[in-house]
C-alpha positions as CSV (number, residue, x, y, z in Angstrom):
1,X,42.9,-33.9,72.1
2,X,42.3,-30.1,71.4
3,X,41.5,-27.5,74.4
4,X,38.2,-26.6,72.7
5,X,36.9,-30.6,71.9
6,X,37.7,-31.2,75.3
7,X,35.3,-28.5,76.4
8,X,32.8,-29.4,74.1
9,X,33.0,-33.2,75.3
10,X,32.9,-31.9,78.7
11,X,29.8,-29.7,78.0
12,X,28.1,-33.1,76.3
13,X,28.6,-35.2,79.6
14,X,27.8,-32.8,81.9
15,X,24.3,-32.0,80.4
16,X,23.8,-35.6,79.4
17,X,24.0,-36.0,82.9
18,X,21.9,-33.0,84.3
19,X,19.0,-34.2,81.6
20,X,19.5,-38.0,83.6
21,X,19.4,-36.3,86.5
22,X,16.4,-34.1,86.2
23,X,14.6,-37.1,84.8
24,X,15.6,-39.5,87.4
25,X,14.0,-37.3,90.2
26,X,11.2,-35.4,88.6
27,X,7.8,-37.4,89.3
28,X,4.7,-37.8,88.0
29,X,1.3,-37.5,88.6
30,X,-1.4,-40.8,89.1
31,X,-4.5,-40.5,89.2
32,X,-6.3,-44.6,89.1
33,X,-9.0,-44.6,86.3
34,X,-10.3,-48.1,84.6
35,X,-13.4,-48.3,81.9
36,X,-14.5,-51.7,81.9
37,X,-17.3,-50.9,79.3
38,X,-21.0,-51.3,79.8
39,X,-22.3,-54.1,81.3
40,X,-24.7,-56.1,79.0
41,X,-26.8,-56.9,82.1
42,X,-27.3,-55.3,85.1
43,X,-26.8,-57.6,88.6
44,X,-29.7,-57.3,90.0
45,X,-28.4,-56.3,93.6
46,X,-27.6,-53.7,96.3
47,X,-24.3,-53.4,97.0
48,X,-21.7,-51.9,99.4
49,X,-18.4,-51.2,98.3
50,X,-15.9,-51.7,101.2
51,X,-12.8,-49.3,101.3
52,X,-10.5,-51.6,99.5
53,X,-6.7,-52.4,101.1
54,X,-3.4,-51.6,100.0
55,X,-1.1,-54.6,100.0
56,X,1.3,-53.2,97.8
57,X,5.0,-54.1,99.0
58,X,6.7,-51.1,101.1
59,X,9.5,-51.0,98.2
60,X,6.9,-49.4,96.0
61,X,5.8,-47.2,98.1
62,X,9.7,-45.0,98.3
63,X,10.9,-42.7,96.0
64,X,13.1,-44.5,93.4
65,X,15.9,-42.8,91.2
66,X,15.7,-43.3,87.4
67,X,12.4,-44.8,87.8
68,X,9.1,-44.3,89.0
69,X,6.2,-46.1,91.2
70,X,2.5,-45.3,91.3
71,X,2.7,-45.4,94.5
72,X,5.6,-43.6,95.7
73,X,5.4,-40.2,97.9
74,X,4.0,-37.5,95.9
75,X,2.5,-39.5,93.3
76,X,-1.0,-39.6,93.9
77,X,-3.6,-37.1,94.9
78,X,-4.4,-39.3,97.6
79,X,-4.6,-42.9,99.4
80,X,-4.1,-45.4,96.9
81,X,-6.6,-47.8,98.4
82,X,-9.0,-44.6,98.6
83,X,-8.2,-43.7,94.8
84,X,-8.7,-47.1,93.3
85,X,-11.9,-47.7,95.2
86,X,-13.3,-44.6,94.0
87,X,-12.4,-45.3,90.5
88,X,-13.9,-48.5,90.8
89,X,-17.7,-47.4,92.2
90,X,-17.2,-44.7,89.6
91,X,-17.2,-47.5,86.9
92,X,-19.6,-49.7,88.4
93,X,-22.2,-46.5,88.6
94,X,-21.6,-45.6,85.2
95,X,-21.6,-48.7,83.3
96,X,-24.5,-50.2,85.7
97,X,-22.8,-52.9,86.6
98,X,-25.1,-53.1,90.1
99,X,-28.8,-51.8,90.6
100,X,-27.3,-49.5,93.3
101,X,-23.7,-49.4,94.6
102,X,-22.6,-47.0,97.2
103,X,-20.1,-46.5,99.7
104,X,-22.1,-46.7,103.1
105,X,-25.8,-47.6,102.8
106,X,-28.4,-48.9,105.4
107,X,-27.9,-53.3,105.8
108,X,-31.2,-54.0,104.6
109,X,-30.6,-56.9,101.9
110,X,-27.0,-55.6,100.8
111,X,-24.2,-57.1,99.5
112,X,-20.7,-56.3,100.5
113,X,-17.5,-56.0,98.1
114,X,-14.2,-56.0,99.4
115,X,-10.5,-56.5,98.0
116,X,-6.8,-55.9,98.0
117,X,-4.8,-53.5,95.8
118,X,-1.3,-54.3,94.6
């Protein structure tokens, strides 16, 4: 093989590799959203939406090379539980889904949603 293919094969791996590299680590940015349309009826109810849990497995929650997670460090703006509740009240509120849903309101003849993430 010739001095100068070598070199040019060199130069091909070696930023094959940086572009791998760059990719592997380099993260991205989640932000939970859902539109589940509006609701053809309205449930006729008062309802408080419980901060939901995060039961994804701890694997998902590291930093992975050549891949990514939703829910690794750094991913999301905050909490997933807290981001996926929020995006969930925000579609219930717009669509209508409930007379009233909120986060905290007082007990009198309320119902109570709660659920897991994973």
């Amino acid at each position: 093989m010739e001095l100068g293919t070598a070199m040019k094969t060199i130069r091909l791996l070696a930023t094959v590799w940086l572009v791998g590299f760059t990719v592997g680590c380099a993260s991205i940015s989640y932000k939970p959203s859902l539109s589940l349309g509006t609701s053809p009826s309205s449930v006729h109810a008062r309802v408080q939406m419980n901060e939901l849990v995060d039961a994804s497995p701890p694997d998902e929650k590291e930093k992975k090379f050549a891949g990514f997670a939703a829910t690794e460090p750094g991913t999301l703006a905050g909490d997933l539980a807290t981001e996926v509740t929020n995006a969930l009240l925000t579609d219930f509120n717009n669509n209508q889904v409930f007379d009233t849903i909120q986060k905290r309101m007082n007990d009198a003849g309320k119902l109570a949603a709660r659920a897991d993430t994973r």
